[in-house]
C-alpha positions in Angstrom: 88.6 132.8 130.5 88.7 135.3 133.4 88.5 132.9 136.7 91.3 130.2 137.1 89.1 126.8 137.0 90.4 123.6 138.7 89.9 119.9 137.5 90.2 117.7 140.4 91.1 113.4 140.3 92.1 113.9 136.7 94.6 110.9 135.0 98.0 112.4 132.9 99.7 110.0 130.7 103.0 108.5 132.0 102.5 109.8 135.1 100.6 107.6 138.0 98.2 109.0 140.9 95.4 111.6 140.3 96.0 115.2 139.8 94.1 119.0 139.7 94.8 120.6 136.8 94.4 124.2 136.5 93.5 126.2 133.4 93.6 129.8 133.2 93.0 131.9 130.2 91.8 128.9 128.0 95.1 126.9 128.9 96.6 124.4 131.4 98.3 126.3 134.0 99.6 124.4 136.5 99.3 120.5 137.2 100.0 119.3 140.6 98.9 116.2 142.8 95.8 115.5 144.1 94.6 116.8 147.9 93.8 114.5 149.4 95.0 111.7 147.1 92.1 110.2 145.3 90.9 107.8 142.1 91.0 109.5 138.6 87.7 110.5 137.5 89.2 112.1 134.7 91.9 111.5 132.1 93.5 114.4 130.4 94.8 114.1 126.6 96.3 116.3 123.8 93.7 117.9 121.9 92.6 115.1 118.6 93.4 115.6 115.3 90.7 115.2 112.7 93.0 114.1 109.6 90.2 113.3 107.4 86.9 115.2 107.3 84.5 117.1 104.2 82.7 119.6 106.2 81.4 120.9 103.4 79.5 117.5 103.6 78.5 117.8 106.8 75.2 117.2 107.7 73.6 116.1 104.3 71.7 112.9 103.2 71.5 111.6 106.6 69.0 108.7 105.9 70.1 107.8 102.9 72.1 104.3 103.0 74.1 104.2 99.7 74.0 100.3 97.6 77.4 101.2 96.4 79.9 103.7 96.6 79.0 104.6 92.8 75.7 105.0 94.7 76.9 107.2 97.1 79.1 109.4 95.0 76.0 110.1 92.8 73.6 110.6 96.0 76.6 112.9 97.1 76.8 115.0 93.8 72.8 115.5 93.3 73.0 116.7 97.3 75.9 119.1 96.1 73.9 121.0 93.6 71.8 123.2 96.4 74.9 124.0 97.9 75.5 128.0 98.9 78.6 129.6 100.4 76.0 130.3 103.2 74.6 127.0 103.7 78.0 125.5 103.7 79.7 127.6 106.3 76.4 126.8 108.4 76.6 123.3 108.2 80.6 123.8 108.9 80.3 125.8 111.8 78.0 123.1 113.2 81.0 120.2 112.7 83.4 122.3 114.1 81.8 122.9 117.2 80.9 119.6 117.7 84.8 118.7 117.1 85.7 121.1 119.6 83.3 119.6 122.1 84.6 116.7 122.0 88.6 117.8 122.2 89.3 118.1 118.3 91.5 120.9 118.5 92.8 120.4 114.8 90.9 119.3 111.6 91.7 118.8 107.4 89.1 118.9 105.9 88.5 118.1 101.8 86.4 121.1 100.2 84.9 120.3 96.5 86.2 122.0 93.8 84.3 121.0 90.4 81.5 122.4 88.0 78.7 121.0 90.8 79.3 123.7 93.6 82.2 125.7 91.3 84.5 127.5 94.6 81.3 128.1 96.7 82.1 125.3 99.0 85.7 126.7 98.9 83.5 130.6 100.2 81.5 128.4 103.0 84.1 126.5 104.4 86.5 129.9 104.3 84.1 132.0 106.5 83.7 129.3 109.5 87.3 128.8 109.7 87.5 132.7 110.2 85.2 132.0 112.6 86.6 129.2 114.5 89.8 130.2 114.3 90.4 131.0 117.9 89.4 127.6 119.5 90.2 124.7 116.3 93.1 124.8 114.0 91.5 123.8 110.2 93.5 123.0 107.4 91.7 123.2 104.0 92.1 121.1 101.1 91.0 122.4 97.6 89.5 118.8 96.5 89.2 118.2 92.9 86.8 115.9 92.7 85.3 113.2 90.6 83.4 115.6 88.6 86.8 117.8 88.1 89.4 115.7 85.8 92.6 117.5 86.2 93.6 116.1 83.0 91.5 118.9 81.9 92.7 122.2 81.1 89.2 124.0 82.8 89.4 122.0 85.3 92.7 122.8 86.0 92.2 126.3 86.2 89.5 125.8 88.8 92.0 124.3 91.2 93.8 127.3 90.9 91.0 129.8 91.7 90.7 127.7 94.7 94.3 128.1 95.6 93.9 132.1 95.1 91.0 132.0 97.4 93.0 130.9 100.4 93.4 126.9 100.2 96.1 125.2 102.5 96.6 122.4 100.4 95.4 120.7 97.3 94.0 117.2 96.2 92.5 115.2 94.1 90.9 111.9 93.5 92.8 110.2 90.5 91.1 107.1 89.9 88.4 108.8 88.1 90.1 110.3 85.7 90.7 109.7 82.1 93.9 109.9 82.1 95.5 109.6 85.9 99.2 109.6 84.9 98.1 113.2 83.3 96.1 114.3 86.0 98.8 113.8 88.5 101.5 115.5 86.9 99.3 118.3 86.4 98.3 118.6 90.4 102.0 117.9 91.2 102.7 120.6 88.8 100.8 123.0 90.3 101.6 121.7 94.1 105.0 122.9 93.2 104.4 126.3 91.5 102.1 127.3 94.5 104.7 125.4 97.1 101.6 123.7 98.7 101.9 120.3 100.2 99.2 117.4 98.7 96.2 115.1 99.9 95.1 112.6 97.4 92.4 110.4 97.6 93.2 107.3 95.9 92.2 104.1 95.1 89.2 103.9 96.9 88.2 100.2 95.3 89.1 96.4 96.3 90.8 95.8 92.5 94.4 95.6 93.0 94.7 95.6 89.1 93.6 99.1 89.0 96.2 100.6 91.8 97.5 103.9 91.1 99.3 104.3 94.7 102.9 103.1 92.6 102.4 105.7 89.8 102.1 108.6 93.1 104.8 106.9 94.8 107.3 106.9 92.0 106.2 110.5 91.1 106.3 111.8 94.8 110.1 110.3 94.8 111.2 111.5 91.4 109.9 114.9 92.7 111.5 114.9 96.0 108.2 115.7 97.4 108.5 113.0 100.4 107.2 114.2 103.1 104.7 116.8 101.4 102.3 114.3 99.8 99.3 112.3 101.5 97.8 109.4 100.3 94.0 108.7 102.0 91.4 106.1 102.2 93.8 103.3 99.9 91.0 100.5 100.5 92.7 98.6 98.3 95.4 97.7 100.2 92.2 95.3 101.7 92.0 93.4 99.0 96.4 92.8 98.8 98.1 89.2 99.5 99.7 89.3 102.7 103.1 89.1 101.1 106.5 91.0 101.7 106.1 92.2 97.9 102.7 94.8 99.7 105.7 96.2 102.1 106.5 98.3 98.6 103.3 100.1 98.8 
């Protein structure tokens, strides 16, 4: 940005009165009180963080309106098959601006890793963040999915060719698998030999019988990985007593 621009009558948290905020080379440069005083017509924020997102996803099956989430996982997976490296950094590119449009200056975003799209969701979603890398931050997670049972030596080994390619972080979703117990200690495991921190979708379901967020939470803390390991979507927790006993989770 070559030319100073000037927001007038714009709101700042914890501050009262309107202000003009000047930004110069793409940041704020000064903010000082509005001449003559008036009402904000604006209200300035920190740039949004997108915590949660699968740009890789981005933009697919728009009218279809899934019966169940097995429904939607299977509509999600048949979708996945045309994938290309090309289609996907397209699609991405598209998300991101949009984010950045509307003041997402930060985004994780979950990138399949299975036998579907193999690491050419991984190639897509590499190339926009290249490209976006001067205006939105984007963190990548290397997502095992359904389809990629970490409790599986091959599948395994594809989370790792993920890691090589240039993956921030790493995740999975555990409920799927055969064996969970298994499956996490291998993506802890490897979280720890490629001292990456961990975003795990997990028990995405109302059956409180089936819970696996104890079996992280006692690995994360036997680890010492507190602070390194994420735990999203948890629906679950829905479908809980409202009891002090659900503080434990």
């Amino acid at each position: 940005m070559q030319d100073e621009v000037i927001i007038k009558s714009v709101a700042v948290p914890d501050r009262s009165g309107a202000f003009s905020v000047s930004l110069r080379d793409g940041v704020v440069g000064t903010i000082r009180p509005a001449e003559p005083a008036s009402e904000s017509a604006w209200l300035a924020l920190p740039g949004f963080a997108n915590l949660h997102a699968h740009a890789d996803r981005a933009y697919t099956v728009q009218s279809f309106r899934p019966r169940s989430f097995a429904d939607a996982l299977a509509a999600a997976a048949s979708a996945r098959t045309g994938f290309t490296a090309v289609d996907v950094e397209a699609r991405a590119m598209r998300l991101f601006d949009r984010s950045v449009a509307h003041g997402v200056t930060r985004i994780r975003t979950h990138t399949d890793v299975d036998p579907v799209v193999e690491l050419r969701s991984m190639e897509g979603i590499l190339a926009a963040k290249r490209r976006v890398a001067a205006s939105i931050d984007v963190e990548i997670v290397a997502f095992s999915s359904s389809r990629n049972d970490l409790a599986e030596s091959t599948a395994l080994a594809r989370l790792e060719r993920a890691i090589d390619a240039g993956a921030d972080l790493i995740g999975a979703t555990l409920n799927s698998s055969a064996d969970p117990p298994r499956a996490l200690a291998a993506l802890l495991d490897l979280a720890e030999r490629a001292d990456l921190p961990v975003d795990i979708h997990l028990d995405e379901h109302l059956e409180p019988g089936k819970m696996l967020t104890g079996l992280v939470a006692d690995a994360v803390i036997a680890r010492r990985l507190q602070g390194r390991v994420t735990l999203s979507h948890l629906c679950v927790l829905a479908a809980l007593e409202d009891s002090p006993g659900c503080a434990n989770f």
